[in-house]
N, C-alpha and C positions, 0 to 999 in steps of 0.2 A: 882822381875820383875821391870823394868827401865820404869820409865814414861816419855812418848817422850812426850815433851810439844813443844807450840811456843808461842812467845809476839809479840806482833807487834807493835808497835811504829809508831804514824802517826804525821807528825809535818804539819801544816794548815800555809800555807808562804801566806803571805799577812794581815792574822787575824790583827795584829794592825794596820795596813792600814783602814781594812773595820771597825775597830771599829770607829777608827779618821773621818772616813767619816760621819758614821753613828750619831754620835754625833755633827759634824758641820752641819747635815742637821735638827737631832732634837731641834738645835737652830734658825737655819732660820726660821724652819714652827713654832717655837712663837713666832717670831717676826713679828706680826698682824697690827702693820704699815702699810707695805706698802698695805696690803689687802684692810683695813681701809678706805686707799686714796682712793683708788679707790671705793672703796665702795661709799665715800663720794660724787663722781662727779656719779654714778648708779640714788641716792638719791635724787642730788639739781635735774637731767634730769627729773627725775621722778613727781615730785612735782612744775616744771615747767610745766610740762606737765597738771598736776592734774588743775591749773590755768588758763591755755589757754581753757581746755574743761569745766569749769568752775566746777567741782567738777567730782570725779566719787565715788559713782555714781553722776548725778545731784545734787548742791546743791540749797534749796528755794531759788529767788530769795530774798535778800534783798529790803525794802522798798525805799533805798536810790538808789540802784541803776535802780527801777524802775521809781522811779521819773527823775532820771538825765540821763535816757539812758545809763547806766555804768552797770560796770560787779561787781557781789557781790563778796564781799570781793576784789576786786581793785579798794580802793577809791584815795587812795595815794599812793598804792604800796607797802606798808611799812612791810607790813606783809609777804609777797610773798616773796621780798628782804632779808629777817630776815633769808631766809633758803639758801641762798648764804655765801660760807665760808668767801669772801670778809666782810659781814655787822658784826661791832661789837656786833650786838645783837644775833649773830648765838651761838649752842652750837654744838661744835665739841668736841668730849671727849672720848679720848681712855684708854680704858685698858686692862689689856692681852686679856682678851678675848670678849670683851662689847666695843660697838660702840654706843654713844650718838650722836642723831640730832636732832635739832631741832630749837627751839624759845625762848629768852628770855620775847618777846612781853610780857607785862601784859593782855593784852586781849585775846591771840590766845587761852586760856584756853574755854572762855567762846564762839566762834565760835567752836572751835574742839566738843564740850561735850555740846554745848546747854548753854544757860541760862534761863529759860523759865520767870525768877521774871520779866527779862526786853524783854520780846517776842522775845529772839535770838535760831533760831533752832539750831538744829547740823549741821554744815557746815563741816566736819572731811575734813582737809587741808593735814595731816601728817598721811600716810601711807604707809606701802608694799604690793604693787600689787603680782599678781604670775609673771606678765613679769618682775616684779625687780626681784623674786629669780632666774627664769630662767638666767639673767644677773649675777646675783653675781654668780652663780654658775660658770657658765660659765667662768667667769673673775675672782673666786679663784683657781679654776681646772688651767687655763694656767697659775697662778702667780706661783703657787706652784710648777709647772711641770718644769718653766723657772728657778723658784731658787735652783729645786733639784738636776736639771743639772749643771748650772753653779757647787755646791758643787761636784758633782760626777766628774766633768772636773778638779776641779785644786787637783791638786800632788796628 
């Protein structure tokens, strides 16, 4: 007895197309750059912010600024400044996947965390709120969606 068989043969037209694509887009999304950037300007808004309300939560006042009628921790500015990309003493510092911000300041250590040897409470200056993650979220989702397109659009 004869055994009726069949094969089928399916050829997938386009597969090194979609692989090409798929691998130009797995390079965009680490390329955490331009995320980064933007992250960066999320960050200074943020901690600009943190400044004008004068800490969140509230920070003690300072004795200095009780006495001169000033805002703690804005004696000179200098510290505040220190979280702008412009000021040489910022620390912007990318790597694939790790985003550095911050202060070189000698002192921000001892406002961030306290000193207590020299009566300075914790003033914490440098943080993420949940309205910054809402923001980064929000503004990774569109970078990522804008650069998956652009990759899906050309050839």
């Amino acid at each position: 007895m004869a055994k009726i068989g069949m094969n089928l043969v399916m050829q997938i037209i386009g597969l090194d197309k979609a692989q090409s694509k798929l691998e130009k887009a797995k390079k965009e999304i680490q390329n955490t750059k331009p995320l980064f950037d933007k992250a960066v300007i999320i960050l200074e808004q943020s901690h600009a912010k943190t400044f004008r309300m004068g800490g969140r939560p509230k920070w003690k006042v300072s004795a200095r600024a009780s006495r001169q009628s000033g805002q703690t921790l804005i004696d000179t500015n200098r510290l505040q400044q220190t979280l702008s990309a412009t000021s040489p003493s910022s620390i912007r510092e990318y790597k694939k996947d790790e985003l550095k911000f911050g202060t070189k300041i000698l002192y921000a250590p001892a406002h961030q965390f306290g000193y207590p040897a020299q009566g300075i409470p914790m003033r914490p200056f440098l943080g993420v709120y949940n309205e910054d993650i809402k923001r980064l979220e929000k503004v990774f989702e569109q970078d990522i969606e804008a650069r998956l397109k652009v990759v899906n659009s050309v050839g």
